[in-house]
SERO-4910 file (N, C-alpha, C, O; in steps of 0.05 Angstrom, whole numbers):
BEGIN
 pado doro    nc1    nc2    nc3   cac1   cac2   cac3    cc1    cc2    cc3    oc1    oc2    oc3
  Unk    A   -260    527   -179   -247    501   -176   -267    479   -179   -285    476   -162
  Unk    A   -264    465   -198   -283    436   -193   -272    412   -184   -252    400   -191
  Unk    A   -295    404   -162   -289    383   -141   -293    351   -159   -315    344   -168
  Unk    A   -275    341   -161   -282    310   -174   -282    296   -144   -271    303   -123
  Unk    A   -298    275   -150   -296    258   -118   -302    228   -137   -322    221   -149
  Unk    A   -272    213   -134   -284    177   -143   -307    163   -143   -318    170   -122
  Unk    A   -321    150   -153   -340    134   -158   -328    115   -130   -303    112   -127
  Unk    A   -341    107   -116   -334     80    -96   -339     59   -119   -355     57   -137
  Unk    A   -315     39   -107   -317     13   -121   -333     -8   -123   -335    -25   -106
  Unk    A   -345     -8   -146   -373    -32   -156   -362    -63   -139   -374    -77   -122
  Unk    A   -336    -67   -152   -332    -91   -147   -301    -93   -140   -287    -77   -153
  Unk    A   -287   -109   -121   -262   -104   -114   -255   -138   -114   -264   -154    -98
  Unk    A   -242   -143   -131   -225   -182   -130   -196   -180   -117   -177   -165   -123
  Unk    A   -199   -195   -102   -166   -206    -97   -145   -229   -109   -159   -242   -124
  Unk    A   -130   -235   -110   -126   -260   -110   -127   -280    -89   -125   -269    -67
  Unk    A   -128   -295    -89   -139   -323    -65   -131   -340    -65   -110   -335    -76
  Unk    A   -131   -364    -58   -126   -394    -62   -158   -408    -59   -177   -394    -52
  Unk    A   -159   -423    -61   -194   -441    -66   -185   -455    -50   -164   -467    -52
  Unk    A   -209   -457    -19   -209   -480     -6   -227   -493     -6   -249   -484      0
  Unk    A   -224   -524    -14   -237   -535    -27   -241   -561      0   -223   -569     14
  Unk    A   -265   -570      2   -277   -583     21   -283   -615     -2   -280   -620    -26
  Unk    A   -290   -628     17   -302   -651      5   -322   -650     -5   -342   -643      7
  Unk    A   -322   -661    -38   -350   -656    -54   -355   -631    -67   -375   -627    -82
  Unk    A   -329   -606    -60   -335   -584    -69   -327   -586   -101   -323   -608   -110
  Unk    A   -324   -565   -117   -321   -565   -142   -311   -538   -150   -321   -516   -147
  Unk    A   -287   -545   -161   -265   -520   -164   -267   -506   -185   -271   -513   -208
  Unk    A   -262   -475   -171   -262   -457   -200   -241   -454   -201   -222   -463   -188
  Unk    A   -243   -438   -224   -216   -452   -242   -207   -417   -241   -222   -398   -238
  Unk    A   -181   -416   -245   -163   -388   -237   -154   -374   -261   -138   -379   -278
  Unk    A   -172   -350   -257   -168   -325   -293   -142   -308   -272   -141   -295   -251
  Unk    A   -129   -315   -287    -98   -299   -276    -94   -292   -249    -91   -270   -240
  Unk    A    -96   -319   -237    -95   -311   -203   -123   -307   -190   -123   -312   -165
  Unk    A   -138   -302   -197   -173   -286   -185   -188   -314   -190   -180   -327   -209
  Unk    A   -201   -320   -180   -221   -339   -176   -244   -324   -178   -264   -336   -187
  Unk    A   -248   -297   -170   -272   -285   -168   -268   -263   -192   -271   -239   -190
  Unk    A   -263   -274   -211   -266   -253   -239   -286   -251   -249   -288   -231   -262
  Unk    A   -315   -270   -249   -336   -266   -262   -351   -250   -258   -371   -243   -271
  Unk    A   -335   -235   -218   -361   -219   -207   -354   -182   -232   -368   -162   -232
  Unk    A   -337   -186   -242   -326   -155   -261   -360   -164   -283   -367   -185   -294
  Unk    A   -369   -141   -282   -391   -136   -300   -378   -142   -331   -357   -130   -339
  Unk    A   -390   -161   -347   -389   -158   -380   -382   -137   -395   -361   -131   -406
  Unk    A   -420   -121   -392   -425   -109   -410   -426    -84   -402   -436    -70   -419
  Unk    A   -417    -72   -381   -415    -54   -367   -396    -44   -380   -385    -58   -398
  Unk    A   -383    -10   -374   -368      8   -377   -356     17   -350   -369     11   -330
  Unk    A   -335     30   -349   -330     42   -318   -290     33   -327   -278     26   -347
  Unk    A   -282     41   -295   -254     52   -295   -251     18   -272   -266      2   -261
  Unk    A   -224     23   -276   -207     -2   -263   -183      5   -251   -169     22   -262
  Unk    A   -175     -7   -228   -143      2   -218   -132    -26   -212   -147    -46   -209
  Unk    A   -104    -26   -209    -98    -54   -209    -76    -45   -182    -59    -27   -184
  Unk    A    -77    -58   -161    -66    -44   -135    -40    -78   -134    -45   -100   -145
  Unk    A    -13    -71   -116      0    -97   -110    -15   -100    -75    -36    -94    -63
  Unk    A      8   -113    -69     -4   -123    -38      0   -103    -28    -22    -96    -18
  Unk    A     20    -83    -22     17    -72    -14     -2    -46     -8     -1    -31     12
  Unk    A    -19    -44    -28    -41    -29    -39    -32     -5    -45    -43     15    -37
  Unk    A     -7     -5    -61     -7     14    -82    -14      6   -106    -14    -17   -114
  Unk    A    -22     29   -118    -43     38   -144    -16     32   -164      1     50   -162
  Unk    A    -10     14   -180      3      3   -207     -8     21   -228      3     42   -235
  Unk    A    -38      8   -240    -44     26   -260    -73     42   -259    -76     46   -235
  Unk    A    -89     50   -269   -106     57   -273   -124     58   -302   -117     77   -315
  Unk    A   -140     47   -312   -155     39   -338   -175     48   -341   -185     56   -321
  Unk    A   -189     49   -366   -216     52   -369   -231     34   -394   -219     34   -416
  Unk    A   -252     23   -391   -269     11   -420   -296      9   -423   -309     14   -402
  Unk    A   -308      4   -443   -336      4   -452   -348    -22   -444   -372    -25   -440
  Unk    A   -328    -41   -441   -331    -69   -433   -313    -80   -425   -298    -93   -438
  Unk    A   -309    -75   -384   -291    -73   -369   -288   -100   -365   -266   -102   -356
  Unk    A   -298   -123   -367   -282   -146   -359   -265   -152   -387   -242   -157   -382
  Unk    A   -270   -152   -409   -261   -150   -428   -230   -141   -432   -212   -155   -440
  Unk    A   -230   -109   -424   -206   -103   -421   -191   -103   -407   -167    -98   -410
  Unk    A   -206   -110   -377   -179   -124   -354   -165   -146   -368   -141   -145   -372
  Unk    A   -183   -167   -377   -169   -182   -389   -143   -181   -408   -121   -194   -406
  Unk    A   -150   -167   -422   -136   -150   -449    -95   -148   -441    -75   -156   -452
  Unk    A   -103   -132   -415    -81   -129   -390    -65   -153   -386    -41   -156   -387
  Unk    A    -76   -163   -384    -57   -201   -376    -55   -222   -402    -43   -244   -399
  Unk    A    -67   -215   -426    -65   -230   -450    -36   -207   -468    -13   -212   -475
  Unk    A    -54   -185   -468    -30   -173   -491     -4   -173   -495      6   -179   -474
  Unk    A     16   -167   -514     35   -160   -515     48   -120   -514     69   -108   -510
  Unk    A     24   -115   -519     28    -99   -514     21    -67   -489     30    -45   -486
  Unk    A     -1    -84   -475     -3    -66   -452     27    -58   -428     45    -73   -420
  Unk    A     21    -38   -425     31    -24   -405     39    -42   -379     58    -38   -363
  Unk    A     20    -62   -379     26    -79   -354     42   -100   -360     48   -115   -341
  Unk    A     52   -105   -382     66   -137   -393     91   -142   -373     91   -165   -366
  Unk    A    108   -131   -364    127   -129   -350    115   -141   -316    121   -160   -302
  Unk    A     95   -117   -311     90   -123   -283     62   -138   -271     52   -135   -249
  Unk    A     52   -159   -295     29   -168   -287     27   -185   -263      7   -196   -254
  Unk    A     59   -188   -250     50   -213   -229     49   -203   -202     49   -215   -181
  Unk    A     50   -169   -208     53   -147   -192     27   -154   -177     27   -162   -153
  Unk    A      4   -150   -195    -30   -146   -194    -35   -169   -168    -25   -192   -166
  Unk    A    -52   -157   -150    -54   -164   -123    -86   -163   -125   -100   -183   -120
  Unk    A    -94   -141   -132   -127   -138   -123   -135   -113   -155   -120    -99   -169
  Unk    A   -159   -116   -155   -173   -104   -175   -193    -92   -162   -206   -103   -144
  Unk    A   -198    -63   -174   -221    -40   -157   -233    -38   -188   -222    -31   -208
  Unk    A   -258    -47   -184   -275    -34   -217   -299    -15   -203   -315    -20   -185
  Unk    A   -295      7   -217   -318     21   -212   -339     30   -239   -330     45   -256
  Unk    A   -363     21   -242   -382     23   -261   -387     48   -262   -400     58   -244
  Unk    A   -373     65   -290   -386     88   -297   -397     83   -327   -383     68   -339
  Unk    A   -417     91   -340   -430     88   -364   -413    112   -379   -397    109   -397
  Unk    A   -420    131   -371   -411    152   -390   -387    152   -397   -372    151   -378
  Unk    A   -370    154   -430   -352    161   -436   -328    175   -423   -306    168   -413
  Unk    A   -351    212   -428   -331    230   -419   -328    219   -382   -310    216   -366
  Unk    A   -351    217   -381   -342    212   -342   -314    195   -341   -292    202   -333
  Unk    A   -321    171   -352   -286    144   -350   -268    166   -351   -252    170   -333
  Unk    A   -270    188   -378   -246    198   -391   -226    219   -363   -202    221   -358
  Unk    A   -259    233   -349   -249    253   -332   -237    221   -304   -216    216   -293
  Unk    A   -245    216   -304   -240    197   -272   -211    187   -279   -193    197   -266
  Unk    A   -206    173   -292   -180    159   -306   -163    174   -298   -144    166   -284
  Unk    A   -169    206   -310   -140    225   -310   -139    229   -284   -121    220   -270
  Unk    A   -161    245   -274   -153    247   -241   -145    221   -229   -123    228   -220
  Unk    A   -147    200   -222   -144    178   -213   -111    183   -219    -99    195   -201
  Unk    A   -101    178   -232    -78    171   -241    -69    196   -230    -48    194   -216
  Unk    A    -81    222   -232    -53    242   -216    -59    246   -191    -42    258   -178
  Unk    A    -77    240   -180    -82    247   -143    -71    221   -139    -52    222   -123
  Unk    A    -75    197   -150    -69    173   -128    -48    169   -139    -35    150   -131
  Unk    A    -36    187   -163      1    177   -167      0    147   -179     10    128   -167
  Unk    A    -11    144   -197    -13    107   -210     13     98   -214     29    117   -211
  Unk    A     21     82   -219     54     78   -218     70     68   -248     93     69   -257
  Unk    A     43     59   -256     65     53   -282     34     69   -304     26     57   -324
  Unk    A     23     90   -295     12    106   -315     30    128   -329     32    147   -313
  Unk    A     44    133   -355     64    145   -361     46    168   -385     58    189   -391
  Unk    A     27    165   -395     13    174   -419     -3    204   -402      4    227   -405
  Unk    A    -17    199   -390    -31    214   -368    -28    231   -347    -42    249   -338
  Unk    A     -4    222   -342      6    229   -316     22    255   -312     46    254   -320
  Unk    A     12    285   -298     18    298   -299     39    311   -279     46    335   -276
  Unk    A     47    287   -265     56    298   -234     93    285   -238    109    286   -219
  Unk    A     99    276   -262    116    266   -264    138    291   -270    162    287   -273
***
């Protein structure tokens, strides 16, 4: 039997509101998140997109994970177009390796049951 165990999460965003004080200076809001710049560039690694209630929506992976979060809330055609106003909080976890994303992704999506992962998902 081989044991997979998650990567803990590099970086976790919420959405927020900005409280803004006198003299402060406002950031400006990437689809709800104020704190999107903390998602690594150039980095690789897996992503989950949880609602408030902190269930697991989807589960992703890329070579250049802020990139393709993005991808998620611009496209017409992701998986998420329907439920992007679902997205509550973002879990990125930095893995470099390919096959690693490839193995984490799938397990992710069938132990934690992702909700709108339909390609992957073996428990359906």
């Amino acid at each position: 039997m081989i044991k997979i165990e998650l990567p803990k999460p590099t970086v976790t965003i919420t959405q927020r509101e900005q409280v803004l004080k006198e003299g402060d200076i406002e950031i400006p809001s990437i689809y709800g998140f104020i704190d999107f710049h903390q998602i690594p560039r150039d980095k690789g690694g897996i992503f989950m997109f949880f609602n408030k209630n902190d269930e697991l929506l989807f589960v992703g992976k890329a070579r250049k994970i802020r990139q393709r979060i993005k991808k998620h809330f611009e496209d017409n055609v992701s998986p998420m177009i329907k439920h992007r106003d679902e997205v509550y909080k973002i879990s990125v976890c930095i893995v470099e390796e390919a096959m690693d994303r490839e193995i984490y992704e799938t397990y992710a999506i069938n132990t934690l049951k992702s909700k709108y992962n339909i390609d992957k998902a073996f428990f359906r």
